[in-house]
Each structure stands twice: as structure tokens, then as C-alpha cells.
N, C-alpha and C positions, 0 to 999 in steps of 0.2 A: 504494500500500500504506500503511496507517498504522500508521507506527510509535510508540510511548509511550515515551516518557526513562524512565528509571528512577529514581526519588525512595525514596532507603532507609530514611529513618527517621520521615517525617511521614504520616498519612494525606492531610491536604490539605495542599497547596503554596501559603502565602500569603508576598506580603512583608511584608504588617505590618497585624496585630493590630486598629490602632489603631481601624476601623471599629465594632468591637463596643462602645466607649465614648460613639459618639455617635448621633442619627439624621441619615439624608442630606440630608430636609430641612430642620432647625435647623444654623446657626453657632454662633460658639465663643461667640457670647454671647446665645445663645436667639432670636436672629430668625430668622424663617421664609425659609427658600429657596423663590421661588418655581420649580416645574418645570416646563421646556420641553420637553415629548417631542418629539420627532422623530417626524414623521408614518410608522406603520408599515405595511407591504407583507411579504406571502410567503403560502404556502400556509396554516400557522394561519390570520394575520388574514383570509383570505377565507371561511376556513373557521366563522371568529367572528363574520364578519357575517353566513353565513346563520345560524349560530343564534340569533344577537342578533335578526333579522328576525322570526324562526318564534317564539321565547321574547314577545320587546315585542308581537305582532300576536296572542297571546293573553292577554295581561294585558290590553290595551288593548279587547278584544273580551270579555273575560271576562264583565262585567257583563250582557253581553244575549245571552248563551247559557245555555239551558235545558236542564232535561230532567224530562223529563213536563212542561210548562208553569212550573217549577218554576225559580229561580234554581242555577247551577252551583256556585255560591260566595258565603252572605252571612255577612257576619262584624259583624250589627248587636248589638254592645256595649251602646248605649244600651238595648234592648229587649229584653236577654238574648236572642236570635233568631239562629241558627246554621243554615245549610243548606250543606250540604257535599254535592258531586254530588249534589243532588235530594233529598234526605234531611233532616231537619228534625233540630234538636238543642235542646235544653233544660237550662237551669242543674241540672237532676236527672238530665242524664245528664251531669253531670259526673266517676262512675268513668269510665266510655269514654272520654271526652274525655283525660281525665289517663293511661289505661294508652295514647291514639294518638299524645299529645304527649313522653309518655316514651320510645315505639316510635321517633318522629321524632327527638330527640333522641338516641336511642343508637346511629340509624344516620348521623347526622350525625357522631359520633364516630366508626361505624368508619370510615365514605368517609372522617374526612381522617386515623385513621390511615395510610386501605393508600394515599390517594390525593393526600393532602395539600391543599392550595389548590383544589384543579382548580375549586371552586363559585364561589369567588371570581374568578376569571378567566371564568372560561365562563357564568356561569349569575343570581350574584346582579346586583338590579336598579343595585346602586350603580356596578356596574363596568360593567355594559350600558348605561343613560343616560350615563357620564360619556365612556368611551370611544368610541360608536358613536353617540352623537347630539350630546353639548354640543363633547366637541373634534374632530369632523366637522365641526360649524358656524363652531367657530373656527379650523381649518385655508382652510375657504371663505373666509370673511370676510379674516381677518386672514393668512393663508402658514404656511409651518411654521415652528418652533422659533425659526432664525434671526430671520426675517422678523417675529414676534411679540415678541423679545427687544427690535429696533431698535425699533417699534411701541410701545412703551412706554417704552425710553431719550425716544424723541422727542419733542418740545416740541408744545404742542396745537393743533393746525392744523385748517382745516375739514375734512380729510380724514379724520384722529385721529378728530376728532370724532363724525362720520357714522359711519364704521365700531364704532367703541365704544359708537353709542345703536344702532344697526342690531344686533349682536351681544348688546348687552343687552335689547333689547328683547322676540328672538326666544328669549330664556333664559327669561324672564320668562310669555310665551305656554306655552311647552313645559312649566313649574312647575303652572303653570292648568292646562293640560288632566291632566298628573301627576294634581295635588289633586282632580282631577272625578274620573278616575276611582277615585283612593282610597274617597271619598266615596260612590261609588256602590255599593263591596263591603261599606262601612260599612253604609248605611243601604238602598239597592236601587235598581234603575234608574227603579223607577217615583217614586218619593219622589223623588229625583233632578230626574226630570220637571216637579214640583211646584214643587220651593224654586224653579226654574228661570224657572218661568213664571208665576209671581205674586210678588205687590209686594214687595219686601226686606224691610219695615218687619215681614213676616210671619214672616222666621225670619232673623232677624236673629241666634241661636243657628247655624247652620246657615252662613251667610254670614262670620261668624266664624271656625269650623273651615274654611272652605274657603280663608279668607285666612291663616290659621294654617300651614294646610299647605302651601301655594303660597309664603309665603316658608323655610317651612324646606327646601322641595327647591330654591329658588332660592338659599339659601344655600349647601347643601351642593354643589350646581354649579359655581356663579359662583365663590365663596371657597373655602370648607374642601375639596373637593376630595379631593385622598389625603389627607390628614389624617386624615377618616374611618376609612379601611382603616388609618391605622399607629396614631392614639391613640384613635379614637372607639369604634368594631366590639368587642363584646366578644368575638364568633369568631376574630379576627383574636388577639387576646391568650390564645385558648385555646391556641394552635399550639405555643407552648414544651413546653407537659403533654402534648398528642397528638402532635407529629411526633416519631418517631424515625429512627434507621440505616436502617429497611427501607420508609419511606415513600415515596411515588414522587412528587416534586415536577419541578421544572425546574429543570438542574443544570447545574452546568458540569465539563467530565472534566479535571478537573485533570491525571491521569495522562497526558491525551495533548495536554494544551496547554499546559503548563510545561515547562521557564520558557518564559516567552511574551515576546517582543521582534518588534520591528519586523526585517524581512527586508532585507537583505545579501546581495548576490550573491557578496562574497567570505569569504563565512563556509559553515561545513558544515553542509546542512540537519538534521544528525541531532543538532545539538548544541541549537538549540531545541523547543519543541513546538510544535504547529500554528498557536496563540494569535499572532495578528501586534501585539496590542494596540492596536489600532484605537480600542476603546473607544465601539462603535454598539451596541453590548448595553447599555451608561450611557446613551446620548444617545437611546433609543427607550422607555426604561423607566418608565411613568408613575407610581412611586413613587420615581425618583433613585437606586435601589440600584445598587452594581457586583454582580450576581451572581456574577461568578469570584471572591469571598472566602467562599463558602456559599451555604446557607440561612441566612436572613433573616429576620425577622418581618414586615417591608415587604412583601415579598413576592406579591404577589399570582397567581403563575403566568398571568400571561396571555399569554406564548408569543412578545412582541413581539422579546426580544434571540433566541428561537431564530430565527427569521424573516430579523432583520439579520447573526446569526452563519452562518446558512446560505447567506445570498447572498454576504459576504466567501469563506467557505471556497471555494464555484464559481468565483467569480473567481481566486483563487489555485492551484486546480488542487487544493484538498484534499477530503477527505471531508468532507458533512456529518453534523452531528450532535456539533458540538463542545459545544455547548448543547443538552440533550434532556432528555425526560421519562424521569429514573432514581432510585435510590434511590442512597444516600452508600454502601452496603453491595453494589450491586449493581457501582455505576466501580469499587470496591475490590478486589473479587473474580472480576465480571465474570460473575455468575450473578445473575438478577432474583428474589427467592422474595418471593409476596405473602403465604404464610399464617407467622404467629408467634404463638404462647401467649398474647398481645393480642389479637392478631386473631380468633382461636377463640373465645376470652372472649366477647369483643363479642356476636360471630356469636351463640352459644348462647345470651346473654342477650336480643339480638332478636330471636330467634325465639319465645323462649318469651314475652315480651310479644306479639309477634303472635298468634301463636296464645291469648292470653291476649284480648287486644284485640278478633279476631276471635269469637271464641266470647259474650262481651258483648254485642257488635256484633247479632250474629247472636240473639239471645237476649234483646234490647232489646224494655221492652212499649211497647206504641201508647200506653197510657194511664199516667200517674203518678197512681196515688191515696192523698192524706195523710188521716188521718185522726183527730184530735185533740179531746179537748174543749174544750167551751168554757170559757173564763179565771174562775174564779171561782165555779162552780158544783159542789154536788156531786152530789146526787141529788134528787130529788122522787115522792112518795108522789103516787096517784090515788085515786078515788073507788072504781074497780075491784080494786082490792087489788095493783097492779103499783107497781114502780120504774121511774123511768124517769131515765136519763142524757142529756144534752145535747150532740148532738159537732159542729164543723166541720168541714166534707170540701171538702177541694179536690179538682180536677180536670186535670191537661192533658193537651190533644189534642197530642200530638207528630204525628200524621196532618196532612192540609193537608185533609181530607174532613169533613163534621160525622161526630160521634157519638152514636145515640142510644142514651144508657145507664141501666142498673138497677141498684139497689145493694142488695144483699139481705142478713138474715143466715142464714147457711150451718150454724151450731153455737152452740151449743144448742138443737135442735129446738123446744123450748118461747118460745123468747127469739123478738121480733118486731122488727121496724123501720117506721121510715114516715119520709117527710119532714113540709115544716111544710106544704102541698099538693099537690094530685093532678096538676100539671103535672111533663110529662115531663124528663127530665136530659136536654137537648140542649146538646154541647159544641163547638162551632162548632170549625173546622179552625185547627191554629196559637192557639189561647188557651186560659183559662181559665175555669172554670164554678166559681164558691163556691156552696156550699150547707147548710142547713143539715139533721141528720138526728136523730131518736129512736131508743133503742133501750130497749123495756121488759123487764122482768123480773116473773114472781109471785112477789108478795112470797117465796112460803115457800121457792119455789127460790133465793134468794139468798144466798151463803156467804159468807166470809171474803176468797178471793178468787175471781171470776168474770171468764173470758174469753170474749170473743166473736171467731167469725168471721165476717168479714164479705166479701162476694163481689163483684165486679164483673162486670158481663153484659152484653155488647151484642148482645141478642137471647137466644137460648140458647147462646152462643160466651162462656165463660168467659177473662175478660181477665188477671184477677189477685185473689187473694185476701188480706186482711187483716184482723192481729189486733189488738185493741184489748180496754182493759182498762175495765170495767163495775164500780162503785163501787153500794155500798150499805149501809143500815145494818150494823153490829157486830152481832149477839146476842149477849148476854150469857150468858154459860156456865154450867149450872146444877151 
């Protein structure tokens, strides 16, 4: 049966304060603690390699999956060039882009209102590579915690030594293939291909970035490490502003593990609580926190002391779940509620960007047409008694298909257009088509101010229409 001590006047039960003054891994005089986790074991962590598996085996595959022939995901920067599940995006459809990253963004806040860390632990890639692949490696290599502490107390031997260029070696490989496939959602797998297999001296730009990136996840591995997550991550430092009472992180029940002492057989079990003090919730934690003084901003929830708190408690003969996923508001009361006047907020604001988002989405043209005059110019008289204005038109195909298009004008019936030749507006799939266009006017129809519409048509399927504004002499008023 588990019974809870009774604590009257505190909500959490600490002995002392003083952790909230410092971080776990800095000392009194600002050097860095290096942390030794403890190799972790229990149902989570088996349960965080299959998702670290399934999560890393489509990052890692991402670059050469398609659909419709079509990359899954490219995020080339350099060439303003976006394709997101098979879909092509353009610097002009950046409303959509800004109402999908706001949609991401406000649902990113509510999951860690109602849910706290959980991304962090489960899902982002900093805590997937460090936990399930770099100290995997260095568990093999080098032993656990212990074994790794003496391993570096100890004097440099050939054995030191092997194992240290063996371990940094394979850090350093695992950085590279990282950087390639960065690289490749950058720019695409076939470009990829290219830098690949012709001469360096070729893109030497290209070769750069990939050494760029290759030591900074070698850094972030090898050295800084949690650091990342406690001073670098600017999510990590949102946590203060979004967690509160009713978040559901990984907690420890203070009600029912205070006061917590090491067991006595000739003591009365109902006078401590469950907590034996062990302290393997510390010694598996790969940010050095004691979680039994709170929530943390270290914090990462990645489930490793509930894992070690749950195997102590079996041994002992207690319930587990001294360590669990609850909210500070739920141990207190003993009732879980995930929706609050936060929470609803949220809710209702991302929904109405989706649907905002979608509707855009949905309503996105194939074709972006600008259409402007040319710099400098204002009108020109003919031989025929017309005005005529000078404009540039841009084109892009956001389609991956060509387009053969017509650019007409629509209104004023009387008004005409033409290009500067009789060849067709062919706009090749993924670019853009400049061109230059006329649009005349009779003289005596020209007013003060005149507008034109102007049509877009790929065949008879009207794309999109545009107005623009048509310049001509003043008459003088009698």
C-alpha cells in the first residue's frame, strides 16, 4: 500500500534552497563540471531507442525520398528554393510560409505548456545524437560513469591513448556524415552528388560549409554537450515563461517520498517516505540535476532517473512511480487536469492560424506575376496616335512543369498589349521568365488617371489577374 507522510505547511518538501543559486554543472568559481551519467536501463530508455531509431532512420533517409519524383524536404537558402512534401515554395509565398511558421511556433508553445520538455527528451536531434549515439559509443569504448571518470584521472598510456583517438575518431566520422546530410536538405541530393564527385578546387564554397558544419556538431558532441540544452537552446530558456503548476513534466512526489533517508530496520517504516536516497536519479541524469528539488530549467525530461527510481523502488518492495510524468498541481491535489485558460488561448489561436494557413495554402497561385514599369521612363507618343507605357513583368513557375503563358489586357476594351516579339512566354518549371511588355493607349482615350487590367492565361484557364497603372500626358483644362 503507499502511504504519503503528511507535510503541513510546504507544497514541496526540500532541504535546502540553495540549488536555485547555482547551475549543477558550474562550481563555486565558474568551472565547468564535467558529467558522468550513469549508463541508463528500464522500460522508457528502450522505449527511446526505438524512437531515436525510427526518428534518426528518417532524417538520415530524408534527402532521397520523394514524392511525385519530387524532393520531401529542401530547404535550399542559397536559391531561395523550398519544397516541402513535394510542393515547391517561393520567397513570394512568403504570407504562407510566415502564417505555417507562426502555426509551428504557437503549437510548440502549447505542447510544452500542457506537456513540458517531452521534445526535448524524446524527439529533438541534440538529445537523440548525444544520448543514443555519441554516449553509446563512449559507454563501448570507454565503461560507464565510473570507468570513464578513472579513464581520464589516469596518466596517458598506450591504452589511454588508442581508446581516446579510437572514440574521437568515430565522433568525428559520425559529425561528417551529420554535415552531408545537412547539406543535402540544404542544397538536394543531387547537387550533393556533384560537389561529391568532382574536383574540390570546384566548390570549394560548398566544401567549406560542409567543414563548417562537421566541426560544429563535433563540437557540440565531443565538448559542449549539455551545455547546449542548459545555456545555449533558446527553447530551453523559454521554459521559465511557459511551464507552469498544471504542466506535465517529470517529477518527483515529494508527498510520498519525504522525508526521504536511507532504511533502518529498526526504525518505523511510516515515519519516512518511500525516497531511500540513493541518489541514481543524480548519477543517470545527463544534465547533473537532482530532480527531487523541482522542476529545473536543466531539465531535459528524458525519463533516465524515472527508469533508475523504478528499478530501486522493485527492489525494495515499493510502488513504482516515485519519479513520473505529472504536473506540480496534479502530486498536490492528486487530480491530472490538462485544459486551463492558457491552454484554451493557445488552442483557439492555432487553430484559427490553421485554418488561416490552410485556406492560403489551398488558394496559393501556380504562377507569381509582378508587374512594374520600367525605371525611368514615362510614356511615348506613336506615329499612330496611341501612348504607349513600358513595363517589366516577371514570372514564376512555382509548378516543377513548364508553363506556356499569355499575358493579355482584360480592361479597357480599347487598350492593347504586345510584347517586344512574337515568341511565346515559356516558363520553364521551378524559375523564372523576365520579360519585357507594351501596353498602348488612343491618345484621346487617355485621362488623368488610367488603369489597366491585365490577365494571365495558360491557354484559356485564367491564372490570375493584375492591375497596373498606365501614365500619360496631363491635358490641360480649358
Amino acid at each position: 500500500m503507499n502511504t504519503r507522510p503528511a507535510i503541513a505547511t510546504s507544497d514541496v518538501y526540500s532541504y535546502d534552497d540553495e540549488f536555485r543559486n547555482s547551475i549543477a554543472t558550474v562550481d563555486e568559481k565558474g568551472k565547468r563540471i564535467w558529467v558522468y551519467p550513469k549508463k541508463p536501463s528500464g522500460k522508457f530508455h528502450r522505449l527511446r531507442i526505438a524512437v531515436t531509431v525510427f526518428l534518426l532512420s528518417l532524417l538520415f533517409a530524408g534527402p532521397f525520398l520523394t514524392v511525385g519524383g519530387k524532393p520531401l524536404l529542401l530547404l535550399n537558402v542559397f536559391e531561395r528554393r523550398f519544397v516541402v512534401f513535394g510542393q515547391a515554395f517561393w520567397p513570394q509565398d512568403f504570407v504562407v510560409l510566415a502564417l505555417v511558421l507562426m502555426a509551428f511556433f504557437v503549437f510548440i508553445i502549447l505542447f510544452t505548456v500542457v506537456f513540458g520538455r517531452i521534445w526535448c527528451g524524446w524527439m529533438c536531434p541534440q538529445t537523440l545524437f548525444m544520448e543514443f549515439v555519441f554516449r553509446k559509443i563512449e559507454y563501448w569504448i570507454e565503461g560507464d560513469a565510473n570507468d570513464q571518470r578513472k579513464l581520464n584521472k589516469a596518466p596517458w598510456t598506450i591504452k589511454k591513448i588508442a581508446k581516446k583517438t579510437l572514440k574521437q575518431s568515430i565522433f568525428i566520422f559520425i559529425s561528417l556524415l551529420i554535415a552531408h546530410t545537412v547539406m543535402a536538405y540544404l542544397v538536394g541530393i543531387d547537387q550533393m552528388y556533384v560537389v561529391l564527385s568532382e574536383p574540390l578546387t570546384e566548390h570549394l564554397a560548398g566544401f567549406g560549409g560542409l567543414m563548417g558544419f562537421t566541426l560544429t556538431f563535433y563540437a557540440v558532441f565531443a565538448y559542449f554537450r549539455e551545455q547546449v540544452c542548459v545555456a545555449i537552446c533558446p527553447y530551453g530558456r523559454l521554459q521559465g515563461v511557459l511551464l507552469g503548476k498544471e504542466s506535465i513534466v517529470v517529477a518527483y512526489d515529494w508527498l510520498r517520498g519525504e522525508p526521504r533517508g536511507k532504511i533502518k530496520k529498526s526504525e518505523v517504516a511510516a515515519v519516512k517516505g518511500d525516497c531511500v536516497d540513493c541518489k541514481l536519479c543524480v548519477h543517470v541524469c545527463p544534465t547533473g540535476i537532482d530532480i527531487r528539488n523541482g522542476t529545473q530549467l536543466e531539465c531535459v525530461n528524458c525519463t533516465a532517473c524515472i527508469d533508475a527510481c523504478d528499478d530501486v523502488m522493485l527492489k525494495i518492495g515499493k510502488p513504482t512511480g516515485l519519479i513520473l510524468y505529472a504536473s506540480h498541481n496534479s502530486i498536490k491535489e492528486g487530480v491530472l487536469k490538462l485544459m486551463s485558460p492558457r491552454v484554451l488561448g493557445y488552442t483557439v489561436v492555432l487553430l484559427g492560424l490553421l485554418c488561416v494557413a490552410g485556406f492560403s495554402l489551398v488558394n496559393r497561385s501556380e504562377v507569381e506575376t509582378t508587374v512594374l514599369k520600367v525605371p525611368g521612363t514615362l510614356y511615348q507618343k506613336t506615329d499612330h496616335n496611341t501612348i504607349t507605357n513600358l513595363y517589366n513583368v516577371e514570372f514564376v513557375n512555382k509548378t516543377f512543369d513548364d508553363l506556356r503563358l499569355e499575358l493579355r489586357v482584360v480592361d479597357p476594351p480599347y487598350a492593347f498589349g504586345h510584347g517586344t516579339d512574337n515568341r511565346p512566354l515559356v516558363v520553364r518549371g521551378e524559375s523564372i521568365l523576365k520579360v519585357v511588355y507594351f501596353i498602348e493607349f488612343p491618345a484621346e482615350k487617355v485621362t488623368t488617371r488610367n488603369m489597366v487590367i491585365l490577365g494571365v492565361y495558360d491557354g484559356d484557364k485564367e491564372i490570375e489577374k493584375l492591375e497596373v497603372k498606365f501614365v500619360g500626358p496631363i491635358k490641360a483644362k480649358r
